[in-house]
C-alpha positions in Angstrom: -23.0 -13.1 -26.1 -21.1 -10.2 -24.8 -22.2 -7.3 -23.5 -22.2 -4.1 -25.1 -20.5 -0.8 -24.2 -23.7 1.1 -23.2 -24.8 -2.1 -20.9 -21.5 -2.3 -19.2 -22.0 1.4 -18.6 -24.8 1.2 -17.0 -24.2 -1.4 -15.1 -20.7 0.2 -13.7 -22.9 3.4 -13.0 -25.4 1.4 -10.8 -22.6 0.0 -9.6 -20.6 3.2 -8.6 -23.9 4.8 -7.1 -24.7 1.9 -4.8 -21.3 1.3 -3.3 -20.4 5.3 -2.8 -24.2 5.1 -1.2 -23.0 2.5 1.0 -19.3 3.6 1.9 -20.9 6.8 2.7 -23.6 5.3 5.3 -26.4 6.3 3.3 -27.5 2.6 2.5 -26.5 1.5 6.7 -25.8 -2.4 7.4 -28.9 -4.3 7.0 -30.8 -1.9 4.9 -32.8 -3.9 2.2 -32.2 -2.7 -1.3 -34.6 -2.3 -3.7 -33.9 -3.1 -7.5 -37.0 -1.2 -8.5 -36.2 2.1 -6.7 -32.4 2.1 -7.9 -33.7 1.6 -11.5 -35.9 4.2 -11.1 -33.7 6.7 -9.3 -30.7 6.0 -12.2 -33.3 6.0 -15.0 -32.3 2.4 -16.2 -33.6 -1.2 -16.3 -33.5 -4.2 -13.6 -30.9 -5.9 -15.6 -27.7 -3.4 -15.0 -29.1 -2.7 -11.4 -29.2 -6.8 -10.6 -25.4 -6.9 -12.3 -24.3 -4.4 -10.5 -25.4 -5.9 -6.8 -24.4 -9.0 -8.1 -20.9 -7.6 -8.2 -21.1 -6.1 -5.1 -22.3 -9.1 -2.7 -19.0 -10.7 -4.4 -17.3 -8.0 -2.5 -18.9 -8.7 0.3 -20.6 -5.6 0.8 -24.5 -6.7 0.2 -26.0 -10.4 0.9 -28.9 -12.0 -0.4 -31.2 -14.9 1.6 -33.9 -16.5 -0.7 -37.2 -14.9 -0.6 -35.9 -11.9 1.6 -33.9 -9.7 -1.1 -30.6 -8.3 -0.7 -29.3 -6.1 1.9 -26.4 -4.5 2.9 -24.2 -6.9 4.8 -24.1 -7.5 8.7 -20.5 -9.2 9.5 -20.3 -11.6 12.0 -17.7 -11.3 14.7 -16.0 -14.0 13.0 -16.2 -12.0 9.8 -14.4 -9.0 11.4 -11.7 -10.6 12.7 -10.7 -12.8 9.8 -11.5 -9.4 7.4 -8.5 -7.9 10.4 -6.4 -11.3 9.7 -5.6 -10.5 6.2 -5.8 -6.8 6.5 -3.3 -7.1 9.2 -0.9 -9.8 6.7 -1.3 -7.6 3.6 -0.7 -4.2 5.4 2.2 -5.7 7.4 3.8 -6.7 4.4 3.0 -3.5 2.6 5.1 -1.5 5.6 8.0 -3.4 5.1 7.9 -2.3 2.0 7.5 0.9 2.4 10.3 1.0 4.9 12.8 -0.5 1.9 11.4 1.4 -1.0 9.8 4.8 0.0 11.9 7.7 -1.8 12.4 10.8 0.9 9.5 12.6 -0.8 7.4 9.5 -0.4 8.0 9.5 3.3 7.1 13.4 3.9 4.1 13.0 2.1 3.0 10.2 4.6 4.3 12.2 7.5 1.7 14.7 6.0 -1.0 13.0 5.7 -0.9 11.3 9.3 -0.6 14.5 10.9 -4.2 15.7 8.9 -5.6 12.5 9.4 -5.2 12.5 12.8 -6.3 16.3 13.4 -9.6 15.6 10.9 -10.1 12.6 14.0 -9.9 14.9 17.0 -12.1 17.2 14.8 -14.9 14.4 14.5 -15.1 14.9 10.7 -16.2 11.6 9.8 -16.5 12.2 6.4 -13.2 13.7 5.5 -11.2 11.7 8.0 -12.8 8.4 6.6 -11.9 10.0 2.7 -8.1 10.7 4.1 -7.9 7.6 5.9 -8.4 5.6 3.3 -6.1 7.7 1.0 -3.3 7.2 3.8 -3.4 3.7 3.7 -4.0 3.5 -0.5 -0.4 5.9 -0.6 1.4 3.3 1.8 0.6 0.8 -0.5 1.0 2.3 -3.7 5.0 3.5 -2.0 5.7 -0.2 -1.4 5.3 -0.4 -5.6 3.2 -4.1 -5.6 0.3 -3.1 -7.2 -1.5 -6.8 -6.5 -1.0 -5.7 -2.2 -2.2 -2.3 -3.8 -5.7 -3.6 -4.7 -6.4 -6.3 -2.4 -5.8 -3.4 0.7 -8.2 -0.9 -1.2 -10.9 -3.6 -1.1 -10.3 -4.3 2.9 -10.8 -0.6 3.2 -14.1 -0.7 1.9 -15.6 -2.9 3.8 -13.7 -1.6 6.8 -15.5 1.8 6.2 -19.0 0.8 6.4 -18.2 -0.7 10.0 -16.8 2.8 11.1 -19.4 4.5 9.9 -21.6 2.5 13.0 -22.7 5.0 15.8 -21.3 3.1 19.1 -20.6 4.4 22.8 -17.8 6.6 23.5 -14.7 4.8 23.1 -12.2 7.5 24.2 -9.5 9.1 21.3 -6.4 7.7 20.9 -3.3 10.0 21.0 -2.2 10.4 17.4 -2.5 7.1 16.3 -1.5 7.7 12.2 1.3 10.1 13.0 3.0 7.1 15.8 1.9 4.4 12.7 4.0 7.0 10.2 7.2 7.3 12.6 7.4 3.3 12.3 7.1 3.0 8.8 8.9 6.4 8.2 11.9 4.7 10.1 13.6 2.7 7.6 13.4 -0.6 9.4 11.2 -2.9 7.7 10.9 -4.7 11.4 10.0 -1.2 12.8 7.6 -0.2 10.4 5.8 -4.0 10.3 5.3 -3.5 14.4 4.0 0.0 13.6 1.4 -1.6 11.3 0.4 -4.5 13.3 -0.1 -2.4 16.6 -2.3 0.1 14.3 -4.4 -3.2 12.8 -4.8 -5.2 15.8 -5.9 -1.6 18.1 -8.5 -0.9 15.0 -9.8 -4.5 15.3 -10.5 -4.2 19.2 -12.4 -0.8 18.2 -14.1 -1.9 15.9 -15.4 -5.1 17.8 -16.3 -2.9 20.3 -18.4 -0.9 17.8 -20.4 -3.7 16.1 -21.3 -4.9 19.5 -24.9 -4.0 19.4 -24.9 -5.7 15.8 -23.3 -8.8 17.5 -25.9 -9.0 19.7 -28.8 -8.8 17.9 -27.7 -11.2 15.2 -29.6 -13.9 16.4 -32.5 -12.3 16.5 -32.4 -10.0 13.5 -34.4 -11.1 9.7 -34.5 -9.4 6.7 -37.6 -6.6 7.0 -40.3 -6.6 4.0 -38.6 -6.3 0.6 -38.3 -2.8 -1.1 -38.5 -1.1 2.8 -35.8 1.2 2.6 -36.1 3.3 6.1 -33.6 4.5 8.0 -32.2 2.5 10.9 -32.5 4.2 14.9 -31.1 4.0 18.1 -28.4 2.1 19.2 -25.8 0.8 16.7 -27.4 2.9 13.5 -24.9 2.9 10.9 -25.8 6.1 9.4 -22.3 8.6 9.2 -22.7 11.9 11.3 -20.1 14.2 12.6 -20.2 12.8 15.7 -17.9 9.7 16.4 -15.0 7.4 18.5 
């Protein structure tokens, strides 16, 4: 039977709500979720609610264990670095295109948004660089006219987000990383703008290692807490977004 409009609704709307939730760092990595309190804070039923993290641990951003719930993801190392495999393969790929295909407007508006990007990171605004980071990278894409490498980038950048959003020790700024990533791709030469991109993937990868180590760590000694708990996570390696960040 298929569903109706208003079910599909709902169930996008549950949807929407939990992933922004989670992008944002309000739902942080192994933070159980609670079908009962969603339903009730949306003013809906369990059905679009358990549709809607359904669709979402396909993603890969929520897991379920049996008798434990569903929680928001905890990668494994081996997770991150094959996640960085095919983001580095896709976004490679998408540079050389942008290098062959970019009109001149096209390139200006990248130089553009590197330059902000960059400031909004030696600002610490997490919030807004993580919302013009991820436009950045969505407008490379787009420029390299594949829509297909289009989407499959948007959803590495997802997940990439809730790892960023991971408090970690001081990892020292790098000097203007997006507006050195925009000179390669800005160049011309598809070879210059896929080194640009890999350098920028692999130098995220090592950071972000770096800042899941805490998470590494404890995997082996980490379980799912009581189902419905949602409380906040503390000290080291909280996953909640603040101002303050590497």
């Amino acid at each position: 039977m298929r569903k109706s409009a208003a079910a599909s609704s709902l169930s996008a709307e549950a949807y929407n709500s939990v992933r922004e939730r989670i992008l944002r760092g309000e739902l942080p990595m192994g933070e159980v979720i609670s079908r009962r309190k969603i339903a009730a804070e949306l003013g809906m039923s369990f059905v679009p609610v358990s549709e809607a993290l359904q669709r979402l641990e396909l993603e890969g951003l929520l897991e379920s264990r049996p008798r434990a719930g569903t929680r928001v993801r905890i990668p494994t190392q081996e997770d991150v670095r094959g996640h960085y495999v095919v983001r580095e393969a896709l976004e490679t790929q998408a540079a050389r295109l942008f290098a062959e295909l970019a009109t001149k407007s096209e390139r200006e508006e990248i130089m553009k948004l590197a330059v902000k990007v960059d400031e909004l990171y030696k600002r610490r605004d997490r919030q807004r660089y993580l919302e013009l980071h991820e436009r950045l990278h969505r407008r490379i894409a787009e420029c390299a006219r594949c829509p297909a490498l289009s989407q499959a980038i948007e959803h590495t950048h997802s997940l990439a987000s809730t790892w960023f959003c991971v408090e970690a020790p001081q990892l020292g700024q790098l000097n203007r990383p997006h507006y050195r990533l925009a000179k390669g791709l800005c160049s011309r030469d598809p070879d210059e703008a896929a080194r640009a991109m890999r350098t920028h993937v692999q130098t995220s990868l090592q950071r972000t290692m770096m800042r899941l180590d805490a998470h590494f760590r404890e995997a082996g000694r980490s379980t799912f807490p009581r189902r419905g708990k949602l409380e906040p996570s503390r000290g080291r390696g909280s996953s909640r977004c603040t101002n303050r960040f590497d």
